[in-house]
C-alpha positions as CSV (number, residue, x, y, z in Angstrom):
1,X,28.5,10.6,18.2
2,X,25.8,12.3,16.4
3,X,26.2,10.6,13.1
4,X,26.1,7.1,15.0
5,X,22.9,8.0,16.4
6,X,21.3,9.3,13.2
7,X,22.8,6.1,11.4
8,X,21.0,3.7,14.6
9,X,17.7,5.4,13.3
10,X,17.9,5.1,9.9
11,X,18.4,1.2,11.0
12,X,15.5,1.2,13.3
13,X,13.7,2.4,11.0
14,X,15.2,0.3,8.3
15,X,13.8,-2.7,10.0
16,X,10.6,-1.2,10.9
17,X,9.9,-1.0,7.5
18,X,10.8,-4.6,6.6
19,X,9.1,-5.8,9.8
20,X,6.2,-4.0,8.1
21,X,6.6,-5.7,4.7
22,X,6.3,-9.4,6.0
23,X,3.6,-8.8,8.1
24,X,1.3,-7.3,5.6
25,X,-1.1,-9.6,4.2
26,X,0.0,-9.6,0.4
27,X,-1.1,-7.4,-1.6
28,X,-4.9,-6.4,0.0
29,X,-4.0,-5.0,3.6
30,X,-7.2,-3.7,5.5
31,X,-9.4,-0.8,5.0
32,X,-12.3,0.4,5.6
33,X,-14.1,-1.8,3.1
34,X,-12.1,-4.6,4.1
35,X,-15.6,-6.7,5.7
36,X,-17.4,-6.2,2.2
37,X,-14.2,-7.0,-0.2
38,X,-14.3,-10.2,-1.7
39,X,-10.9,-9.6,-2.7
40,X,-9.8,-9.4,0.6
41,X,-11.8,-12.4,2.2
42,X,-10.4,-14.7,-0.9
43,X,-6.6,-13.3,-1.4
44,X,-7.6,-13.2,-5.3
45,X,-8.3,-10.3,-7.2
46,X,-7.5,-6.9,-7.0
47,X,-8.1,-4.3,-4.3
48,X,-11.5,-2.2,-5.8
49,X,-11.1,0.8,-3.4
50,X,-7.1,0.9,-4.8
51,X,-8.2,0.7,-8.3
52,X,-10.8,3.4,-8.4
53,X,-8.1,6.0,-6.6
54,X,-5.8,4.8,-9.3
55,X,-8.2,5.6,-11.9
56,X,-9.1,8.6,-10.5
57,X,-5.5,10.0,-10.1
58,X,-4.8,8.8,-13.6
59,X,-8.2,10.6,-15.2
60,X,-6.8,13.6,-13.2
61,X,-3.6,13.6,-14.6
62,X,-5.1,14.0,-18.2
63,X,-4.1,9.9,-18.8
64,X,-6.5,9.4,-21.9
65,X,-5.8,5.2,-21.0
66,X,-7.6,5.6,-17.9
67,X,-10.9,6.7,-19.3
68,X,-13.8,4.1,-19.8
């Protein structure tokens, strides 16, 4: 019995995450700059704020590529 709950939930949540996937709006989902990004309001570009984290965790990391 137990292991037919736990496999329901991983199911639920299976599908939770799908549910999740399609409803998201591509690859810019909303933020708190999402009234000010242009890449958000168009659908082209890339997400700034998601960038500079990336950059940031990169420069962090001692990735010499990331470094302007």
């Amino acid at each position: 019995m137990l292991d037919f709950i736990i496999v329901a939930a991983v199911a639920v949540a299976f599908a939770l995450c799908v549910r999740s996937l399609r409803k998201g709006s591509g690859g810019c989902s909303g933020c708190a700059q999402e009234g000010t990004c242009a890449a958000h309001a168009t659908g082209k570009g890339k997400c700034p704020v998601a960038q500079d984290m990336v950059a940031k965790a990169n420069e962090a990391l001692g990735d010499p590529s990331s470094r302007g």
